[in-house]
NUDRENLUM-517643 format. One record per residue (C-alpha): x negated, z, y; chain; residue in three letters. Coordinates in steps of 0.5 Angstrom, whole numbers. Layout:
% residues N
<node east="X" up="Z" north="Y" chain="A" res="Ala"/>
...
% end
This chain:
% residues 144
<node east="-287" up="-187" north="19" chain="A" res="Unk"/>
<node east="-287" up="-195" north="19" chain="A" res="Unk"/>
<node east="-282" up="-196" north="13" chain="A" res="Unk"/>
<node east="-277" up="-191" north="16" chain="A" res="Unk"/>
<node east="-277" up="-194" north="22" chain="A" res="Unk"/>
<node east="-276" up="-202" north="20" chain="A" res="Unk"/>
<node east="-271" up="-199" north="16" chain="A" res="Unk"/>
<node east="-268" up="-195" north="22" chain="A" res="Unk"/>
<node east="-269" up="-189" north="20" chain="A" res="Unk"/>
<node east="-271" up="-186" north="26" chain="A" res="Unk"/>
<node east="-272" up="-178" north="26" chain="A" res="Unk"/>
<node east="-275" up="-179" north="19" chain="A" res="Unk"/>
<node east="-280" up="-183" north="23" chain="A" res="Unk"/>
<node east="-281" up="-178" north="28" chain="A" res="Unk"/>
<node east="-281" up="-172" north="24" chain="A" res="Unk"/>
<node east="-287" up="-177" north="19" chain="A" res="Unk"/>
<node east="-291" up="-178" north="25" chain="A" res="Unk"/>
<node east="-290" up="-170" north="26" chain="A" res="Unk"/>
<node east="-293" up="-168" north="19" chain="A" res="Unk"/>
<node east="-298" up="-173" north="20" chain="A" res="Unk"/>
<node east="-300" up="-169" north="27" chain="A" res="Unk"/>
<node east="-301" up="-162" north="23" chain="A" res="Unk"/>
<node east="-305" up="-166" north="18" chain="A" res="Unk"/>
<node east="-311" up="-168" north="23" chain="A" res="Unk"/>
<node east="-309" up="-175" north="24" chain="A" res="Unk"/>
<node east="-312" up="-179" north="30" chain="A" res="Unk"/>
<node east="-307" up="-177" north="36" chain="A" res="Unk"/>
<node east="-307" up="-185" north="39" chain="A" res="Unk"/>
<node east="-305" up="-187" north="32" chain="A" res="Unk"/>
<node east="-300" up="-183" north="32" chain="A" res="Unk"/>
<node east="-298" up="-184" north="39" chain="A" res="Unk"/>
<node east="-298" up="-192" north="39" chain="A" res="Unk"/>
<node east="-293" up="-191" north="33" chain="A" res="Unk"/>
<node east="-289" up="-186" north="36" chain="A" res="Unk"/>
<node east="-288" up="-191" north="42" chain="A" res="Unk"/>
<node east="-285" up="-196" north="38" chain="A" res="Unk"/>
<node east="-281" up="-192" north="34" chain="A" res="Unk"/>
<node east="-277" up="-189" north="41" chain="A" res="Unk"/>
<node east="-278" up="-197" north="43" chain="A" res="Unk"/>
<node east="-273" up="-198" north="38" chain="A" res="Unk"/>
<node east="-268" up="-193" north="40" chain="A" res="Unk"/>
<node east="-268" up="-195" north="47" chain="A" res="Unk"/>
<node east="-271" up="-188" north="49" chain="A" res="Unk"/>
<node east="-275" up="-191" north="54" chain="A" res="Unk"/>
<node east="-278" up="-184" north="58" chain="A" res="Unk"/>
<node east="-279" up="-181" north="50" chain="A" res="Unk"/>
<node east="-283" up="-187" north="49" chain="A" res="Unk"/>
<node east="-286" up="-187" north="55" chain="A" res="Unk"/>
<node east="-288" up="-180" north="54" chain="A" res="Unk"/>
<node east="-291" up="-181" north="48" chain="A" res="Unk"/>
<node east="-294" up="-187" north="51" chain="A" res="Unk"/>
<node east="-298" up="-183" north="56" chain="A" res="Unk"/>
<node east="-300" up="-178" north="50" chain="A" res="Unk"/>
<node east="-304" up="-184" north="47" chain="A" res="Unk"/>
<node east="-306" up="-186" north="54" chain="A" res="Unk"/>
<node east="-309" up="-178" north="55" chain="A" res="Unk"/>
<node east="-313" up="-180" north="48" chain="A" res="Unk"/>
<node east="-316" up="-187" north="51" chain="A" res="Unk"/>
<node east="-314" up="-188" north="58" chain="A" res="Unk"/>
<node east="-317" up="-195" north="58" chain="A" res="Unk"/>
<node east="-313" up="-197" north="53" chain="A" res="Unk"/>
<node east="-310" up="-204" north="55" chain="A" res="Unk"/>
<node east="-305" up="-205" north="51" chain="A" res="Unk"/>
<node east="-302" up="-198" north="52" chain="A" res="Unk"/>
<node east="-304" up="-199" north="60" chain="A" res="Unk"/>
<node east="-300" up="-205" north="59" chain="A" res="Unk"/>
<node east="-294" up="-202" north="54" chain="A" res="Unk"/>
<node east="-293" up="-196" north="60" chain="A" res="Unk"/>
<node east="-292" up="-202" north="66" chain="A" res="Unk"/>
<node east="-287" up="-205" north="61" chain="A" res="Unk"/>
<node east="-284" up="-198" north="60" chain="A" res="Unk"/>
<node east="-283" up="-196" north="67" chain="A" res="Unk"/>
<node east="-281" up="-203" north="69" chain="A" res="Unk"/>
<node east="-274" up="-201" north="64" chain="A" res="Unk"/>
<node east="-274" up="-194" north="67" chain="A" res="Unk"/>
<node east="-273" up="-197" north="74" chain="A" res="Unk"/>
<node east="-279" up="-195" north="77" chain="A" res="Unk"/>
<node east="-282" up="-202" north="80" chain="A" res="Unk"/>
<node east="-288" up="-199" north="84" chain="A" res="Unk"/>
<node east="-290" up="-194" north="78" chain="A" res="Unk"/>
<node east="-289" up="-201" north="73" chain="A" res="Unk"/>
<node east="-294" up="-205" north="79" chain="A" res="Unk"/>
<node east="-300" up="-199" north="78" chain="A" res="Unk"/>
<node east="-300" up="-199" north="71" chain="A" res="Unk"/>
<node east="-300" up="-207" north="71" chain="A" res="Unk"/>
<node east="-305" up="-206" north="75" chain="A" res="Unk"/>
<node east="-310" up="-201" north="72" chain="A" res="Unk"/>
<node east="-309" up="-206" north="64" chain="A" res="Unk"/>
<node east="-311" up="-211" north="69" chain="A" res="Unk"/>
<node east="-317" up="-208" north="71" chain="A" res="Unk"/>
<node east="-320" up="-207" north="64" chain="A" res="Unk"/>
<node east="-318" up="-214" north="63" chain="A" res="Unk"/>
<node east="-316" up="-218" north="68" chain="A" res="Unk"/>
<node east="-313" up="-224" north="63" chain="A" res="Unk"/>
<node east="-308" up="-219" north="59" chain="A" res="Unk"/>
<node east="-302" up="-223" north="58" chain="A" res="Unk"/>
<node east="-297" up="-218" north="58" chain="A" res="Unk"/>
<node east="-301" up="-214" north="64" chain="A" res="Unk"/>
<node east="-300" up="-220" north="68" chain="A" res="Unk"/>
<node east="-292" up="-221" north="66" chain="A" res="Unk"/>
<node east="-291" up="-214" north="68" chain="A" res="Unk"/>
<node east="-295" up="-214" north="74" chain="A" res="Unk"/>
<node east="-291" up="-221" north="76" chain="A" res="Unk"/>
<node east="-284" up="-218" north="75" chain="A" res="Unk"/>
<node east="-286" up="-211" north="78" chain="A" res="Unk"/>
<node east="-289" up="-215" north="85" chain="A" res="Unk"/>
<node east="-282" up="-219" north="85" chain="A" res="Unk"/>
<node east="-278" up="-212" north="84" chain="A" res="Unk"/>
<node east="-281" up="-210" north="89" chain="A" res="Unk"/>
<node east="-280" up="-216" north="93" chain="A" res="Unk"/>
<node east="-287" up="-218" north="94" chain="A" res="Unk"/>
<node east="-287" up="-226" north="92" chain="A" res="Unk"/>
<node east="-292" up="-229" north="93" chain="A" res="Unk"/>
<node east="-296" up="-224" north="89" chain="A" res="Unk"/>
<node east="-290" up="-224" north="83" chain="A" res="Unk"/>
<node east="-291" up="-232" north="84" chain="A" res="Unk"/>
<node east="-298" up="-233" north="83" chain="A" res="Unk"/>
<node east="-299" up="-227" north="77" chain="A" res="Unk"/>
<node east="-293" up="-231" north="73" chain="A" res="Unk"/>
<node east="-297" up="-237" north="74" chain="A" res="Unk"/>
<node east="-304" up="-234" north="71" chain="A" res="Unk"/>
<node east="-299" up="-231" north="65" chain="A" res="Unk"/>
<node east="-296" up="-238" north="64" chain="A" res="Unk"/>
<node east="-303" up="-241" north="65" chain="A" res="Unk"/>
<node east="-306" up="-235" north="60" chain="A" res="Unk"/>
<node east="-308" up="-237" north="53" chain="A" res="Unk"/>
<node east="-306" up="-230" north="50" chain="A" res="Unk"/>
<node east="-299" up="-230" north="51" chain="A" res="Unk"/>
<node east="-295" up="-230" north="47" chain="A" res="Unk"/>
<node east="-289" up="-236" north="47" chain="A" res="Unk"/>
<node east="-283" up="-231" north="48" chain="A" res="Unk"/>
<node east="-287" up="-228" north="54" chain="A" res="Unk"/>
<node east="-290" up="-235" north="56" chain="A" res="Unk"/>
<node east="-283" up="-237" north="58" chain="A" res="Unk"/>
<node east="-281" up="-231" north="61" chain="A" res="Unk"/>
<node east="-286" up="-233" north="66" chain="A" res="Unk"/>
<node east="-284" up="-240" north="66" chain="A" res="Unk"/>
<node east="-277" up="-237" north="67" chain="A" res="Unk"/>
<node east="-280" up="-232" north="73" chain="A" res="Unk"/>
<node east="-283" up="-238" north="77" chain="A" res="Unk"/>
<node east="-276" up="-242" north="78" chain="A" res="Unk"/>
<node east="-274" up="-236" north="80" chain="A" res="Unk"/>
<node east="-279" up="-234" north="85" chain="A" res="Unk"/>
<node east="-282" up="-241" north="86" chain="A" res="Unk"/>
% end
């Protein structure tokens, strides 16, 4: 399914992950994969879908907590996004993406000061990756 889908093909890898789901694979492996694959071609309530299937398997699961606020934050629904962004972070508070997500979801919902001072903790964060470092830079001139 991974060389279907970064080579673009992907009902190939969709219809891969669904002959791994009939042979017995593990449903968040598959899942996981599967979010990335309707990523890639901008399906956001298919991957959001598959996300909430992951999350069935492991709900406590931060990266995939932090991967649906991300999904929702591209479907348009900012409270959903800030709860879910949320519940990443009550697993651990110091999630780069979780926080980011948060940040942009309490801005959308026009709650400054919470936007502005959970962009400064993904900013400050050391797990955060430098594209999403300056994202959060970027949300503090905004914001700030």
């Amino acid at each position: 399914a991974l060389a279907y889908r970064n080579a673009g093909f992907h009902e190939q890898a969709l219809a891969s992950l669904d002959a791994a789901r009939v042979a017995g694979a593990p449903v968040g492996a598959i899942a996981a994969a599967a979010v990335a694959v309707h990523v890639q071609r901008g399906d956001w309530p298919a991957a959001l879908a598959s996300c909430d299937e992951r999350l069935a398997s492991a709900p406590h699961d931060v990266a995939a907590l932090a991967s649906r606020a991300a999904l929702l934050l591209r479907t348009g629904d900012a409270g959903a996004a800030c709860a879910a962004a949320a519940d990443a972070l009550a697993v651990d508070p110091a999630h780069g993406p979780a926080l980011l997500a948060h940040a942009v979801a309490s801005a959308l919902l026009g709650d400054t000061a919470v936007a502005l001072a959970t962009a400064q903790r993904a900013r400050g964060g050391a797990r955060l990756e430098a594209a999403a470092r300056a994202n959060a830079a970027w949300l503090l001139r905004q914001i700030g």
